[in-house]
PyMOL CGO cylinders between C-alpha atoms (Angstrom):
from pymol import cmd
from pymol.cgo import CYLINDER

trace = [
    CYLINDER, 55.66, -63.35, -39.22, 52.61, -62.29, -41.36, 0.3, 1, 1, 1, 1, 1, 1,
    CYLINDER, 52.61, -62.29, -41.36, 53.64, -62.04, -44.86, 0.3, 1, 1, 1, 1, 1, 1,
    CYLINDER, 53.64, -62.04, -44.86, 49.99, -59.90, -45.50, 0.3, 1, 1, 1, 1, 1, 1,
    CYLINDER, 49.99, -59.90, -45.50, 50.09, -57.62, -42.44, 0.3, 1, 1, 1, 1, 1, 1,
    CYLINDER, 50.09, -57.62, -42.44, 49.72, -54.10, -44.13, 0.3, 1, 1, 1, 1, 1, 1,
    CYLINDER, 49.72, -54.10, -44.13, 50.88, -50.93, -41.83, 0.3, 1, 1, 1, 1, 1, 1,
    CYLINDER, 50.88, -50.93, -41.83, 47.96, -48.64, -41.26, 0.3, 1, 1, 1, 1, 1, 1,
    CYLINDER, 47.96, -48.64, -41.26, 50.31, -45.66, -43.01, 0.3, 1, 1, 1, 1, 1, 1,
    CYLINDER, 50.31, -45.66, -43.01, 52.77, -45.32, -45.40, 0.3, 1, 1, 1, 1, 1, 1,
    CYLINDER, 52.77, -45.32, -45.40, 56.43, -44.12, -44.77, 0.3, 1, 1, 1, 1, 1, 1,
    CYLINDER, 56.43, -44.12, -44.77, 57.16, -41.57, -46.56, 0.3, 1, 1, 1, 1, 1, 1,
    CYLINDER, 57.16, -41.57, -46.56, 60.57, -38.87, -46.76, 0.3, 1, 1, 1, 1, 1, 1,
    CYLINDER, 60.57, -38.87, -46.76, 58.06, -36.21, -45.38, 0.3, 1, 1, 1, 1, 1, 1,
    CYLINDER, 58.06, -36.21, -45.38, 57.79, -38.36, -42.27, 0.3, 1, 1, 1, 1, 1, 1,
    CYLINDER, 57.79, -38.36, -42.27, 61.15, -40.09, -42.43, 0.3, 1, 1, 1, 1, 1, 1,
    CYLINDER, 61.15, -40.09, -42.43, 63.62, -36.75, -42.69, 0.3, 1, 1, 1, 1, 1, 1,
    CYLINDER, 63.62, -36.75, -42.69, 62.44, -34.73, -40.12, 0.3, 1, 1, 1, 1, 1, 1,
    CYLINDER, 62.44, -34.73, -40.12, 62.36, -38.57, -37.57, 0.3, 1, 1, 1, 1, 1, 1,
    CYLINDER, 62.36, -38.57, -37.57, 65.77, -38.90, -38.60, 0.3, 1, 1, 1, 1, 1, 1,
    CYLINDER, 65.77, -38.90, -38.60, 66.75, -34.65, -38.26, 0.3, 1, 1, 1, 1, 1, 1,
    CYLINDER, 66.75, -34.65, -38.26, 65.14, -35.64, -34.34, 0.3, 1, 1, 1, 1, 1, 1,
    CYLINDER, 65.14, -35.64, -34.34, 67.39, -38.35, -33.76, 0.3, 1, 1, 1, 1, 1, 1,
    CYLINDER, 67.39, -38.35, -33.76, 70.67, -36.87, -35.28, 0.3, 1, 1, 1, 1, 1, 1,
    CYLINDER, 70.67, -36.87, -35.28, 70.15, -33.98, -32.48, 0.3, 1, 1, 1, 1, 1, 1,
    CYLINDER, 70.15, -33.98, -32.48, 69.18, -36.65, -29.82, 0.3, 1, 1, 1, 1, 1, 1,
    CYLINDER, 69.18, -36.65, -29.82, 72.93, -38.49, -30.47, 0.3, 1, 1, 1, 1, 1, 1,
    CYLINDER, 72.93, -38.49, -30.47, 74.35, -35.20, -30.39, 0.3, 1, 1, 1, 1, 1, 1,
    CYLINDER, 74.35, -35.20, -30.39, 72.66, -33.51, -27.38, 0.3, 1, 1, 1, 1, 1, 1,
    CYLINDER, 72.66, -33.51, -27.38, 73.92, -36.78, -25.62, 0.3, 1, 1, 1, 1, 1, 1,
    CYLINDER, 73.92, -36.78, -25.62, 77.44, -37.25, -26.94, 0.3, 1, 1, 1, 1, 1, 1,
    CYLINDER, 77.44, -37.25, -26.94, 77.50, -33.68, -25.25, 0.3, 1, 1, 1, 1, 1, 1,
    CYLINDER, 77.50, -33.68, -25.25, 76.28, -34.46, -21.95, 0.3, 1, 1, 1, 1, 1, 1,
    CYLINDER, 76.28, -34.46, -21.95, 78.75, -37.65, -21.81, 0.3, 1, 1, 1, 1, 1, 1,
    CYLINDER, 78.75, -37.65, -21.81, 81.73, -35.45, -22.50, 0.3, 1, 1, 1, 1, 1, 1,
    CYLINDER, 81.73, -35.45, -22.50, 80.68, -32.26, -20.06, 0.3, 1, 1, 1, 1, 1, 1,
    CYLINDER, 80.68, -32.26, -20.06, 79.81, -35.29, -17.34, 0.3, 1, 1, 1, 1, 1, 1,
    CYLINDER, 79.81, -35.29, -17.34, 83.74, -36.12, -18.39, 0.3, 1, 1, 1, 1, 1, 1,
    CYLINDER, 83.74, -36.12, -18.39, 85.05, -32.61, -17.72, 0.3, 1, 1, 1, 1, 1, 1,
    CYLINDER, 85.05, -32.61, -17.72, 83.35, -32.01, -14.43, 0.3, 1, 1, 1, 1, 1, 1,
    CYLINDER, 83.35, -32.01, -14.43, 84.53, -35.09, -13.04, 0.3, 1, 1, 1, 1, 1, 1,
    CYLINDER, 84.53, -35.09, -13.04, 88.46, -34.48, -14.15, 0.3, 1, 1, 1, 1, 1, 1,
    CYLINDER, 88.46, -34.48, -14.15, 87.82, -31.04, -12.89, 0.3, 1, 1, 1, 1, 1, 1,
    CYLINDER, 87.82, -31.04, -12.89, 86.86, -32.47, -9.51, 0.3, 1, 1, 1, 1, 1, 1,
    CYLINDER, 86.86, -32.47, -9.51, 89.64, -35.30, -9.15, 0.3, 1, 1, 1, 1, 1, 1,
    CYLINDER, 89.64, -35.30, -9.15, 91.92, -32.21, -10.14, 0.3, 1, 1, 1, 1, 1, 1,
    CYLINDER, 91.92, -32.21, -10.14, 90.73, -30.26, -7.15, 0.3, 1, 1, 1, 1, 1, 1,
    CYLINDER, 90.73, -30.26, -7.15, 90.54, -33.34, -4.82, 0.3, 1, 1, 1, 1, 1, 1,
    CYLINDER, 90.54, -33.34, -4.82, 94.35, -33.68, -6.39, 0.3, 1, 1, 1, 1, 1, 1,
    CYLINDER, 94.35, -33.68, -6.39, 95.64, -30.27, -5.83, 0.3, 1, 1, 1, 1, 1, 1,
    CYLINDER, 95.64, -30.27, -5.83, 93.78, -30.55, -1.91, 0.3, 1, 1, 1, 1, 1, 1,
    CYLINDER, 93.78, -30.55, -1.91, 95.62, -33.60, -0.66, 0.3, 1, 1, 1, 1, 1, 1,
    CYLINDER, 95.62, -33.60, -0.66, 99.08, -33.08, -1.54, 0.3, 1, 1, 1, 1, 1, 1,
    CYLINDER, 99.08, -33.08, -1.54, 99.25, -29.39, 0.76, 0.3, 1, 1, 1, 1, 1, 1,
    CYLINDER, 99.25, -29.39, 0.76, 96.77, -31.01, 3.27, 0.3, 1, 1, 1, 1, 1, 1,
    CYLINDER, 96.77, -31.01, 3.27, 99.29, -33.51, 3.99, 0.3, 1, 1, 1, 1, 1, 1,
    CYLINDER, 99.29, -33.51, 3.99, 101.75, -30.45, 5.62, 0.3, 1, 1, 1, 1, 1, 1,
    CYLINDER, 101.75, -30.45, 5.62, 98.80, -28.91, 7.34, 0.3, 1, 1, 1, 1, 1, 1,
    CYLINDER, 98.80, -28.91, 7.34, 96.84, -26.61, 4.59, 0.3, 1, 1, 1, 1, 1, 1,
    CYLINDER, 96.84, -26.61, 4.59, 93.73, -26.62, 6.22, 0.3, 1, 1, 1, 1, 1, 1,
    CYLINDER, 93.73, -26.62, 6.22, 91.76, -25.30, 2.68, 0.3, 1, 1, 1, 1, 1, 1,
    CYLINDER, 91.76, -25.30, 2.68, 88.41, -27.03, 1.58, 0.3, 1, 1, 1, 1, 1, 1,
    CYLINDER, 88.41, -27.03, 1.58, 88.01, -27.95, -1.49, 0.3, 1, 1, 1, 1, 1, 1,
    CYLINDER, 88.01, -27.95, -1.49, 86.11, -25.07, -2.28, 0.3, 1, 1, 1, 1, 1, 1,
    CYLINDER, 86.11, -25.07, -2.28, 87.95, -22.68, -1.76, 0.3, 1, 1, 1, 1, 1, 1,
    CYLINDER, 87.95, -22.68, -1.76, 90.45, -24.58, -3.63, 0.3, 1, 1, 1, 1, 1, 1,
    CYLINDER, 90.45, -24.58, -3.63, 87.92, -24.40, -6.82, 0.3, 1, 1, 1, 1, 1, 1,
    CYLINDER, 87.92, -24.40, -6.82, 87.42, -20.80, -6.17, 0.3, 1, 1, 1, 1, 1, 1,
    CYLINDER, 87.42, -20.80, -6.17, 90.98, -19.78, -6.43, 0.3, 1, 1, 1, 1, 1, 1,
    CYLINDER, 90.98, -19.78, -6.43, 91.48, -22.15, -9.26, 0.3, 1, 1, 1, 1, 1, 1,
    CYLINDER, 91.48, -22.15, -9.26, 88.35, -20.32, -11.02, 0.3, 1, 1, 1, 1, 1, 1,
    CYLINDER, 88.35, -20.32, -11.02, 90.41, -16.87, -10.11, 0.3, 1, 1, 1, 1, 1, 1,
    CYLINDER, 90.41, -16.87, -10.11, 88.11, -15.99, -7.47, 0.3, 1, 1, 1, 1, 1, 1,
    CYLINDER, 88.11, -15.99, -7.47, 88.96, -14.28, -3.98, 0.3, 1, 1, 1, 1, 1, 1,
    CYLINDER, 88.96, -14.28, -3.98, 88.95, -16.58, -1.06, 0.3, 1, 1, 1, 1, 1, 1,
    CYLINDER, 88.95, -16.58, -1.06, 89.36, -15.54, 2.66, 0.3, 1, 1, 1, 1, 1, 1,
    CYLINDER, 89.36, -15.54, 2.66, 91.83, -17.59, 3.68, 0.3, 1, 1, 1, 1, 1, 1,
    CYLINDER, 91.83, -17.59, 3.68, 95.49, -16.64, 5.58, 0.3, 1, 1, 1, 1, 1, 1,
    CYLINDER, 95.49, -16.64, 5.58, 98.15, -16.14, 2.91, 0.3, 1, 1, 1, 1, 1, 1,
    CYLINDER, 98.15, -16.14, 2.91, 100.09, -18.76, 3.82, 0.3, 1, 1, 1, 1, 1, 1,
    CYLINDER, 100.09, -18.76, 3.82, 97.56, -21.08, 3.05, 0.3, 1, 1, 1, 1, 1, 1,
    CYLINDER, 97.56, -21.08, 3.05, 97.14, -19.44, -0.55, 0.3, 1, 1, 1, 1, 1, 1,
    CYLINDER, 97.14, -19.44, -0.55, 100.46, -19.74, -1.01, 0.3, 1, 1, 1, 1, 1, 1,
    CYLINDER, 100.46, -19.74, -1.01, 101.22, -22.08, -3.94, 0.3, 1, 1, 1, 1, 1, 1,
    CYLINDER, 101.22, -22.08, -3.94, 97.75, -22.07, -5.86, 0.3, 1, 1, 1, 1, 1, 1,
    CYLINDER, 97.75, -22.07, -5.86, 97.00, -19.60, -8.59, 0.3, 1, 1, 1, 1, 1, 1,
    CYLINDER, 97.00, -19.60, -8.59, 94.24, -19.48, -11.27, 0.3, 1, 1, 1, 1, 1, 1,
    CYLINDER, 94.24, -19.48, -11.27, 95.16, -22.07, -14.48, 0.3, 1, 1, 1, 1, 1, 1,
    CYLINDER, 95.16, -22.07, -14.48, 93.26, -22.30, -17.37, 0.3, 1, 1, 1, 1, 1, 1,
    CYLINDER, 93.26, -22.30, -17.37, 91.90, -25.99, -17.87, 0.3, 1, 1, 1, 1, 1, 1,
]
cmd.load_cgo(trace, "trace")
């Protein structure tokens, strides 16, 4: 390494603060993403879940409608088939 090499500027706080206030969001914005990329995939082995076990005795709903009800939504679909699911929180 070149112990004479001088930088063609000088750091100063006026540059460093708002560098670091960028990369403070940046770790946040993507500690975020990682943890909503966490919920939507539990939310989708939940539904995938809750689908097998009643397909196994011959519900025939997709997954869905399966979301939708979970969600609270309406979903065309014969009673009997509804039978068991109900809108949960989480």
């Amino acid at each position: 390494m070149v112990k004479d090499y001088q930088p063609p500027c000088t750091i100063r706080p006026a540059i460093l603060n708002p560098a670091a206030e960028i990369s403070e969001t940046v770790g946040r914005l993507s500690a975020m993403t990682d943890i909503a990329k966490v919920l939507r995939l539990r939310r989708i082995n939940r539904i995938r879940a809750i689908r097998g076990s009643p397909a196994i005795e011959g519900n025939t709903l997709s997954e869905e409608q399966i979301s939708a009800i979970l969600d609270g939504r309406r979903v065309m679909a014969p009673p009997r088939q509804r039978r068991g699911y109900r809108a949960v929180p989480g």
